[in-house]
C-alpha positions in Angstrom: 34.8 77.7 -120.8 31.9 75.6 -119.1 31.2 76.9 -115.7 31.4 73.4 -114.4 34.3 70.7 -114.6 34.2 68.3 -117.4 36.2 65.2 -118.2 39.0 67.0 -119.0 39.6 69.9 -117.2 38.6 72.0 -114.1 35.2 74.1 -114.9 35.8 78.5 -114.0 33.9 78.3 -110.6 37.0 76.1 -109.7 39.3 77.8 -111.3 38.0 80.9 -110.0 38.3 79.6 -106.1 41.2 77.6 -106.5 43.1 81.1 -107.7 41.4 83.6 -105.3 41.8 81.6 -102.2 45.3 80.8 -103.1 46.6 84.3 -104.2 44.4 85.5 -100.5 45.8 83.3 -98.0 49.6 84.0 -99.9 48.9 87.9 -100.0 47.6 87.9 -96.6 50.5 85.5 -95.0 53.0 87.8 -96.1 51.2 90.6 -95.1 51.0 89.4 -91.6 54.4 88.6 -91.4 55.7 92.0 -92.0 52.7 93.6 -89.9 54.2 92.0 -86.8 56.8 94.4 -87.1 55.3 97.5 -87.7 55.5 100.3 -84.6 52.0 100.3 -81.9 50.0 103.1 -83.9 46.2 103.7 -85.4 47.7 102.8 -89.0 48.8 99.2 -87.7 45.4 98.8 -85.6 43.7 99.3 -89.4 46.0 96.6 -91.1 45.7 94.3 -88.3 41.6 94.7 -89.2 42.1 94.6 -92.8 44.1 91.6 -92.2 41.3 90.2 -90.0 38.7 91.3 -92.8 40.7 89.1 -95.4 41.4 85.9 -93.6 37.3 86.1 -93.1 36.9 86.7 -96.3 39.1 83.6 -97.5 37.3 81.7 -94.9 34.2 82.2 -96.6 35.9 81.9 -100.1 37.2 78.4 -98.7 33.6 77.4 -97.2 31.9 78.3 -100.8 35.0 76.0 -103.0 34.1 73.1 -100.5 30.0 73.7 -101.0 31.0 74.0 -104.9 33.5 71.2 -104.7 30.8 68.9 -103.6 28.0 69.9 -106.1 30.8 69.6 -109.1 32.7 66.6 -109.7 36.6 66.6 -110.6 37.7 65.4 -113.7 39.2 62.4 -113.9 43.2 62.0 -112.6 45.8 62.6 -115.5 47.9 59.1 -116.1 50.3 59.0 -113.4 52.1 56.1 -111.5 49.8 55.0 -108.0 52.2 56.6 -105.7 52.3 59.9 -107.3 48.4 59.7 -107.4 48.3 59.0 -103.5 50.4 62.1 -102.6 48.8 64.4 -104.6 45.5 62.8 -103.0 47.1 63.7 -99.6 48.5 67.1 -100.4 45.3 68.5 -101.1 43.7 67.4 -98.1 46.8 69.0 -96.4 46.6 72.0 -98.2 42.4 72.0 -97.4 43.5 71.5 -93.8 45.7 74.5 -93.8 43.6 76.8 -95.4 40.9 76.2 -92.7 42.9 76.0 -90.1 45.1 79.2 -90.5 41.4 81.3 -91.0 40.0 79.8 -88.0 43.3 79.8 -85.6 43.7 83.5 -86.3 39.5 84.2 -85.2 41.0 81.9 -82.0 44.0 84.0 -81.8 42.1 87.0 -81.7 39.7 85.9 -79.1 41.9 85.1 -76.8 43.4 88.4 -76.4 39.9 89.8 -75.9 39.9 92.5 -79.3 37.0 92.8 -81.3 36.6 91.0 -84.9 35.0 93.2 -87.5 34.6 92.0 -90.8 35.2 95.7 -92.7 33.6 97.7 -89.9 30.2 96.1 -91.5 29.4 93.4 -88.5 31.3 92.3 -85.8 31.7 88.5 -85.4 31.4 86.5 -82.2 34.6 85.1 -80.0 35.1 81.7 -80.5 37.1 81.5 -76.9 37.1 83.6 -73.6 39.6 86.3 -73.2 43.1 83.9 -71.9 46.2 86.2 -72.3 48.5 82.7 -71.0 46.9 81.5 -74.2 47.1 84.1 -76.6 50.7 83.7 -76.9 50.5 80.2 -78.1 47.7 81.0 -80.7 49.9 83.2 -82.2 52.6 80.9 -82.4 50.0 78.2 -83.9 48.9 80.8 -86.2 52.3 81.4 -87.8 53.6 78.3 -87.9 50.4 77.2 -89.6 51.4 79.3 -92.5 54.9 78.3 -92.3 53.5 74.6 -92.9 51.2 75.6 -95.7 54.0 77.2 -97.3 56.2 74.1 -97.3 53.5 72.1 -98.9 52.8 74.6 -101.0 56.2 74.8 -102.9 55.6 71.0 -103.1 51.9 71.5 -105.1 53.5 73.7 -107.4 57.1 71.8 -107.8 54.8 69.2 -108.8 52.4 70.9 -110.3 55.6 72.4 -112.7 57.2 68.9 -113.4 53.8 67.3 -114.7 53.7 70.7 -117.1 57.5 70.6 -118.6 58.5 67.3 -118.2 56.0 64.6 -118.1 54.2 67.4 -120.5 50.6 66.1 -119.7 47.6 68.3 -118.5 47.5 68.4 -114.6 48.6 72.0 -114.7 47.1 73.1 -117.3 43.3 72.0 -116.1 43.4 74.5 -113.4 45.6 77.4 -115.4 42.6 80.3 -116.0 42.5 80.7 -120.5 44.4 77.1 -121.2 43.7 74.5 -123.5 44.3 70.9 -122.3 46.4 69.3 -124.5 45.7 66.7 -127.4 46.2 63.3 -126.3 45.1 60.0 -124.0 43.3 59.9 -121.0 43.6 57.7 -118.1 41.1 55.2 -119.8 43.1 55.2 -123.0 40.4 57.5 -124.6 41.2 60.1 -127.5 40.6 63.7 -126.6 
């Protein structure tokens, strides 16, 4: 498998970030969740920086898969009627949109209450705000409900995502699945592949 997208299919690198930022930001979201209700104690002050640690890391992940993104070009859109086309077009700036925004409103989040953001007790990284504790309340609101969103437009990518495979049985899923062949058949331009 080529390293870089072809006419067909997506290349590994994408693959690769496409998989690992999406498996993070799910991992971590449901981690979060159930942190929230964990007793005050030094074992919940180490997931809440784990938790940190990851959504910097999937921030970074995320920054690389745009850089990537713009040096590799996407294959060419599987046959599919205009309207289907536009809202896959919009769900993945949607789903770009969240996976920036969730990262970053959690570093927000965080600065407002004043705590310290250590990415694996390597380097601490700067506040992006002053200390507001009126604030922090609403961050953290913003900060869940982001993934709440995501989540929602999420079960959409893969609902449709999962129709293309088994019924309209045509390649959009399997271009981004790691190990699959595309199938046989036309492409948009009518070409043999």
């Amino acid at each position: 498998m080529s390293l870089r997208s072809d006419g067909h299919q997506w290349g590994s690198v994408a693959k690769f970030f496409h998989w690992i930022v999406a498996l993070g930001i799910l991992g971590n979201g449901v981690w979060g969740l159930l942190m929230t209700d964990m007793a005050p104690s030094m074992s919940k002050i180490s997931i809440y920086a784990l938790h940190k640690s990851i959504g910097l890391t999937i921030l970074a992940l995320f920054a690389l898969r745009l850089a990537w993104r713009l040096y590799d070009r996407a294959p060419p859109d599987e046959p599919m009627p205009p309207w289907q086309r536009i809202v896959a077009h919009a769900t993945h700036v949607l789903l770009y949109g969240f996976i920036l925004a969730i990262p970053l409103s959690g570093w927000i989040y965080n600065s407002l209450h004043g705590y310290p953001l250590q990415w694996f007790k390597l380097f601490n990284l700067p506040a992006l705000t002053a200390k507001n504790d009126e604030l922090s309340h609403v961050a953290g609101e913003v900060h869940e409900w982001l993934f709440y969103l995501l989540l929602l437009v999420l079960i959409g990518h893969a609902g449709a995502a999962l129709k293309h495979h088994f019924f309209d049985q045509d390649n959009v899923l399997r271009r981004m699945l790691p190990f699959a062949r595309v199938r046989q058949g036309k492409t948009s331009s009518g070409e043999l592949t």
